[in-house]
KOLVOTOR-721428 format. One record per residue: y negated, z negated, x of N, C-alpha, C, O in turn; residue number from 1; residue in three letters. Coordinates in steps of 0.1 Angstrom, whole numbers, m for minus. Each point is the difference from the previous one (the first is absolute). Example, Ala and Ser with C-alpha at 12.3 -4.5 7.8 and 13.67 -1.06 7.14 Angstrom:
2
> nY_nZ_nX_caY_caZ_caX_cY_cZ_cX_oY_oZ_oX_num_residuo
> 57_m78_132_m12_0_m9_m12_0_9_0_m7_10_1_ALA
> m11_14_m14_m11_0_9_m11_m8_m8_m11_m1_5_2_SER
This chain:
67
> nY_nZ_nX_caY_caZ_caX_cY_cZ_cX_oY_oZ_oX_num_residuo
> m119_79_26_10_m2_9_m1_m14_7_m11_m5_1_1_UNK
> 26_m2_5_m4_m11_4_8_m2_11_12_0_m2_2_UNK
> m16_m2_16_8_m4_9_5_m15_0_m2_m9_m8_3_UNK
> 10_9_18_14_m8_5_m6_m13_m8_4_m5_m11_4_UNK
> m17_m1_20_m6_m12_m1_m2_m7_m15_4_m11_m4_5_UNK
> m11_22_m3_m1_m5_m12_15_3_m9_3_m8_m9_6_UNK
> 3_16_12_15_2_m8_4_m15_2_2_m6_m10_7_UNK
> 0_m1_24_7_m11_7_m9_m9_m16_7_m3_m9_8_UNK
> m19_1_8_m8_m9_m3_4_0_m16_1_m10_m6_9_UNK
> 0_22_1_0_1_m16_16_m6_m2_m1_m9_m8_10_UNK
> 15_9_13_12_m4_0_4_m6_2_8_m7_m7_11_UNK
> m11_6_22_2_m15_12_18_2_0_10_m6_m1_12_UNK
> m16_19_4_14_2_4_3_8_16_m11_m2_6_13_UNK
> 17_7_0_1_m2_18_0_17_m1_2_7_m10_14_UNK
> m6_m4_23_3_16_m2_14_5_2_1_13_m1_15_UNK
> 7_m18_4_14_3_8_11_m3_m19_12_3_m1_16_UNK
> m18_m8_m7_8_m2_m11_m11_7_m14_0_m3_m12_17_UNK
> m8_12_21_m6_8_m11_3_15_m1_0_7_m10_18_UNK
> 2_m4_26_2_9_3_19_0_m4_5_11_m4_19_UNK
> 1_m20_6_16_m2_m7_m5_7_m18_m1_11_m5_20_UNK
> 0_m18_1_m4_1_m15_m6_13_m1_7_7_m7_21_UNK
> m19_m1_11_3_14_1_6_13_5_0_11_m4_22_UNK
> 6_m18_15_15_10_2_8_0_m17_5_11_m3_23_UNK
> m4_m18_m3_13_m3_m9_m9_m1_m17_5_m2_m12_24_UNK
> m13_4_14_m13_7_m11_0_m10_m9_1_3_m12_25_UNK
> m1_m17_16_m8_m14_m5_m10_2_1_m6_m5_m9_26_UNK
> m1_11_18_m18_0_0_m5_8_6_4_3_11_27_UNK
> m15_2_m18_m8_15_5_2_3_13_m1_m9_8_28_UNK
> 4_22_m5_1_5_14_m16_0_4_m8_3_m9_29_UNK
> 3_m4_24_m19_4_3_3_14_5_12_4_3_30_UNK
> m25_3_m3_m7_8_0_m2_4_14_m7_m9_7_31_UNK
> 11_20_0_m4_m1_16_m8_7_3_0_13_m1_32_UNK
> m11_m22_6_m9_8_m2_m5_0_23_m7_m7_7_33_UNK
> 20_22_m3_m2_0_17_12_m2_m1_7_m1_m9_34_UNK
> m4_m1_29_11_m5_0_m1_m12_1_10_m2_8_35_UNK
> m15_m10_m9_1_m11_1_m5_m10_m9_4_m11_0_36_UNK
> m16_17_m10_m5_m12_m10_7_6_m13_1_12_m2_37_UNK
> 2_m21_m6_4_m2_m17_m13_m8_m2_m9_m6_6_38_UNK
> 14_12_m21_m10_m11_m10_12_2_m12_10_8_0_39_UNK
> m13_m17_m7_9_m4_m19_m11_7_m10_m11_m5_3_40_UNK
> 10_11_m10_m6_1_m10_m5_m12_m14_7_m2_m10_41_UNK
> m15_m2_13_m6_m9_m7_8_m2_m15_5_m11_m2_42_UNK
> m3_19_m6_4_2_m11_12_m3_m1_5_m5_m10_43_UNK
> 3_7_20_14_1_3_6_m18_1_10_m6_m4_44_UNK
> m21_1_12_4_m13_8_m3_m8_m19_8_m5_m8_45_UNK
> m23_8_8_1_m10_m18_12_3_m6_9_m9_1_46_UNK
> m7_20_m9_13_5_m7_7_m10_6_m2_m11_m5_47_UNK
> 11_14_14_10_m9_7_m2_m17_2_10_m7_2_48_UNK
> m20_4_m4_m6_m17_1_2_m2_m15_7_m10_m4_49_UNK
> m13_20_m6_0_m3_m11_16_m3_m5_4_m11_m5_50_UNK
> 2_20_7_15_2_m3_11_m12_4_10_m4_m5_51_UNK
> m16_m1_16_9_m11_7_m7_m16_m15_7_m9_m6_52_UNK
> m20_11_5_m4_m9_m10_8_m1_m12_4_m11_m4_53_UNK
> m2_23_m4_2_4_m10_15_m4_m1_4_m7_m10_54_UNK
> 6_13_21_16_m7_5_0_m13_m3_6_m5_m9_55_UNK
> m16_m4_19_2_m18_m5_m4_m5_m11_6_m10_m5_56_UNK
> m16_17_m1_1_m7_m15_6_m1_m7_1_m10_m8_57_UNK
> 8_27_7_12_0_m10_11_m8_5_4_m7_m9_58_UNK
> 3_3_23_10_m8_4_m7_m14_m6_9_m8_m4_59_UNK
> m23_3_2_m2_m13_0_1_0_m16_4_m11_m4_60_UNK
> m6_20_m6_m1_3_m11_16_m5_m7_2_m8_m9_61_UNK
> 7_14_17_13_m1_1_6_m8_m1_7_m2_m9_62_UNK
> m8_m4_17_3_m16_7_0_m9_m13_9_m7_m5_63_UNK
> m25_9_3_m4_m9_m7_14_1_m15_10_m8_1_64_UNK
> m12_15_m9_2_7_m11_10_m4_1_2_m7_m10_65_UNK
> 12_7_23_14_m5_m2_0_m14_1_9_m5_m6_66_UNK
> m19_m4_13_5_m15_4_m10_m3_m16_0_m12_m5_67_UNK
């Protein structure tokens, strides 16, 4: 499991447009663990890092291939 800090660190992405993206199931919902702390599921956050990887290469693959 991974809280806020390291989620922030692995994406570099803000919490206020993470939590957007998981309202709208662009990216793993966290885990509540209480009423007040989350964590992401480790596996969840790679999957989803991986996937965003895997998206630009085919667009750059693309690109290429037509010009």
């Amino acid at each position: 499991m991974r809280r806020w800090p390291k989620v922030h660190h692995l994406t570099g992405l803000c919490r206020s447009h993470i939590h957007s993206m998981a309202a709208t199931e662009l990216f793993p919902n966290p885990v509540k663990h209480g009423a007040r702390a989350s964590a992401w599921l480790e596996s969840e956050i790679s999957s989803w890092i991986a996937d965003r990887i895997q998206e630009s290469r085919s667009i750059n693959v693309k690109q290429e291939s037509e010009a």
